[in-house]
C-alpha positions, 0 to 999 in steps of 0.5 A: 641052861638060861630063862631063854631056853624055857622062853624057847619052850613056852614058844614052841609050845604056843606055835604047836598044839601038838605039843601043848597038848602033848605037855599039858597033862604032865607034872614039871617033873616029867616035863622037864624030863620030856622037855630035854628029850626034844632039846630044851634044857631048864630048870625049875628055877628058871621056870618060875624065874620066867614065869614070874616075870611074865606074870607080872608084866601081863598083870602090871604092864597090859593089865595096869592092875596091882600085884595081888589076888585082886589080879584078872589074871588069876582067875583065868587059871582056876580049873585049868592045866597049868602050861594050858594058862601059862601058853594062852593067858599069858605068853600069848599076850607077848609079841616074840619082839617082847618075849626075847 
């Protein structure tokens, strides 16, 4: 279990709309549940380890913005599925070079 591997899921997720859609509606309970069914294996800690690092390299590094509720990135997640902004708001904004 590594950051790399929910990395690997959020690409996968990203190059396959199937399966964005197919994870989007789910709690991170059966995500991650499903998620190790198809191979991938993290936990939660890892997810917000990642995810936190993403967002703060999207807000701070592309965005030259503070880290507060000020951020541009925020307000891109109100009404949205989760891994929804997670795959189009943030990991979209990383080259696979910058993601690895």
């Amino acid at each position: 279990m590594s950051q790399a591997e929910f990395v690997r899921f959020l690409r996968a997720a990203r190059d396959s709309p199937a399966m964005l859609e197919r994870y989007a509606p789910m709690d991170m309970s059966r995500m991650m549940f499903h998620a190790r069914g198809d191979g991938f294996t993290f936990t939660i800690s890892e997810v917000g380890q990642v995810v936190g690092r993403l967002e703060v390299d999207v807000v701070v590094g592309k965005d030259g913005e503070s880290f507060d509720g000020s951020s541009g990135l925020w307000r891109q997640m109100w009404g949205r599925r989760y891994l929804d902004y997670l795959v189009h708001d943030v990991v979209s904004r990383f080259s696979d070079e910058e993601l690895s």
